[in-house]
C-alpha positions in Angstrom: -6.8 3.0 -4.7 -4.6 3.4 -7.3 -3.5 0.6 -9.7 -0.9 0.6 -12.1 -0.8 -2.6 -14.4 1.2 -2.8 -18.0 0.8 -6.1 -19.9 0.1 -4.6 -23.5 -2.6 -4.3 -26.1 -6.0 -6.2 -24.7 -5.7 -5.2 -21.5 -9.1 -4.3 -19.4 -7.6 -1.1 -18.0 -7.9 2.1 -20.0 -5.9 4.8 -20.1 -6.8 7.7 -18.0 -4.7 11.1 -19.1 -4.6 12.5 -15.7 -3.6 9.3 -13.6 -2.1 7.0 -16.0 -4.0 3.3 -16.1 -7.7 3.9 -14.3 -9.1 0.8 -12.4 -12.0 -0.5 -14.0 -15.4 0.7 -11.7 -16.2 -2.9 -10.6 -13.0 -3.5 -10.0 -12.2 -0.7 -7.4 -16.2 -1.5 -6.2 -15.0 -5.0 -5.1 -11.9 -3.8 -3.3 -13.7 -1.1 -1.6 -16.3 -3.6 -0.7 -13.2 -5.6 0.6 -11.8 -2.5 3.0 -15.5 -2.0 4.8 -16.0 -5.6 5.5 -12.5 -5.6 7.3 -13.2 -2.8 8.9 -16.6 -3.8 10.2 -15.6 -7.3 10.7 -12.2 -6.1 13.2 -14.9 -3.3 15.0 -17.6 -6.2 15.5 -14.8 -8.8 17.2 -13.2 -5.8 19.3 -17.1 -4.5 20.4 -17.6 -8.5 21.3 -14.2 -8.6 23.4 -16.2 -5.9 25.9 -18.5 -8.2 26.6 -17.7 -11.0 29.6 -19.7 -13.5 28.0 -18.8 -13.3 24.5 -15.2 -14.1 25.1 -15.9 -18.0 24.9 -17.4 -18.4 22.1 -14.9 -15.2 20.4 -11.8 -17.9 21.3 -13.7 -21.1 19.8 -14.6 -19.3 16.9 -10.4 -18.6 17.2 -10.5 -15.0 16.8 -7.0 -14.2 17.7 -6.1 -16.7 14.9 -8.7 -14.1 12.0 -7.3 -11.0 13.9 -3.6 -11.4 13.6 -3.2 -11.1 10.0 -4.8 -7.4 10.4 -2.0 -6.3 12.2 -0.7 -6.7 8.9 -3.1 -4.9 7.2 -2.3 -1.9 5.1 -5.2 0.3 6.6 -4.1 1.5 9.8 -7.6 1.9 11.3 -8.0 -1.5 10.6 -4.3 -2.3 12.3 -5.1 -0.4 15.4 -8.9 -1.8 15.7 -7.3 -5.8 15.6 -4.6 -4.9 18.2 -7.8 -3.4 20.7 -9.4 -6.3 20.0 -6.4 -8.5 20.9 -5.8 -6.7 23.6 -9.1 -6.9 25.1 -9.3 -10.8 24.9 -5.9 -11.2 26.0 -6.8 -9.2 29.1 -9.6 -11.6 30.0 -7.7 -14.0 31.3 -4.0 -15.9 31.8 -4.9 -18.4 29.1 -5.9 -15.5 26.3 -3.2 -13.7 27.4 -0.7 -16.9 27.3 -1.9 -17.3 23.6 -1.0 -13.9 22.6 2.7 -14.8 23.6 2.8 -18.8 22.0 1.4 -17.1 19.1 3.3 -14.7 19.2 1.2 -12.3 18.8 3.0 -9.6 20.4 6.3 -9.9 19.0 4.2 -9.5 15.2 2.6 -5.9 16.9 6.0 -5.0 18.4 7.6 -5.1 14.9 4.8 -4.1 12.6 3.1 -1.0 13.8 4.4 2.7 12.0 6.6 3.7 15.1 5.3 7.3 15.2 1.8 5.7 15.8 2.5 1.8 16.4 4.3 2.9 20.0 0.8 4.3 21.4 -1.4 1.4 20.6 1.7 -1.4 21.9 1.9 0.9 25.2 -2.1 0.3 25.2 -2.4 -2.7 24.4 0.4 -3.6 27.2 -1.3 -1.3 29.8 -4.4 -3.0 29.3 -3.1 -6.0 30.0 -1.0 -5.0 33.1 -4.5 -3.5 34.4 -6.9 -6.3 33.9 -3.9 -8.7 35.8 -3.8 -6.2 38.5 -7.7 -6.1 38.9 -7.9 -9.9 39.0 -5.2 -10.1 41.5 -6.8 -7.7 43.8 -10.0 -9.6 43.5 -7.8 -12.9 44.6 
């Protein structure tokens, strides 16, 4: 995490020869402490969409709401772990999966994602949706 920031004499960053301006320690503590809690918090929802009887209580906490966002996010780890999640809730059934599009949900991966990666986790997220229709419509 580099940060460059110029406002003058007084300022809490000191100069660093090798790097230029050096982020003060608590600083870069906090926003490390920031990237681990996103990253926990986006593997914790998509664990929870695995499980059948979480997915209730996952849509009236509004997950897809907190998740979009972090298709967004600048850590692609985090990007690819929120469109799983998505994914797997929207697969559920016709209602998640109808949110995804109102919300649209899908048009924000479609246009967000790195293309050289982005493709393989739309094409999953779309295959996992196809499937889990397929399965329900068999079971019909």
């Amino acid at each position: 995490l580099q940060f460059l920031y110029f406002i003058g004499e007084g300022h809490p960053f000191k100069r660093n020869n090798r790097v230029g301006w050096k982020m003060p320690r608590q600083l870069m503590q906090g926003l490390e402490d920031y990237q681990r809690a996103r990253v926990k918090f986006v593997q914790m929802i998509a664990e929870l969409a695995t499980r059948p009887q979480q997915i209730v209580a996952l849509q009236n906490a509004g997950a897809m709401s907190l998740l979009r966002p972090l298709l967004l996010d600048n850590v692609e780890s985090i990007q690819q772990s929120a469109a799983l999640a998505l994914g797997r809730l929207a697969a559920y059934n016709d209602e998640l999966a109808e949110q995804v599009v109102q919300q649209e949900i899908l048009q924000q991966l479609v246009c967000c994602f790195n293309y050289s990666h982005g493709v393989i986790f739309i094409y999953c997220f779309l295959l996992l949706l196809l499937r889990e229709k397929k399965k329900k419509k068999k079971r019909s």
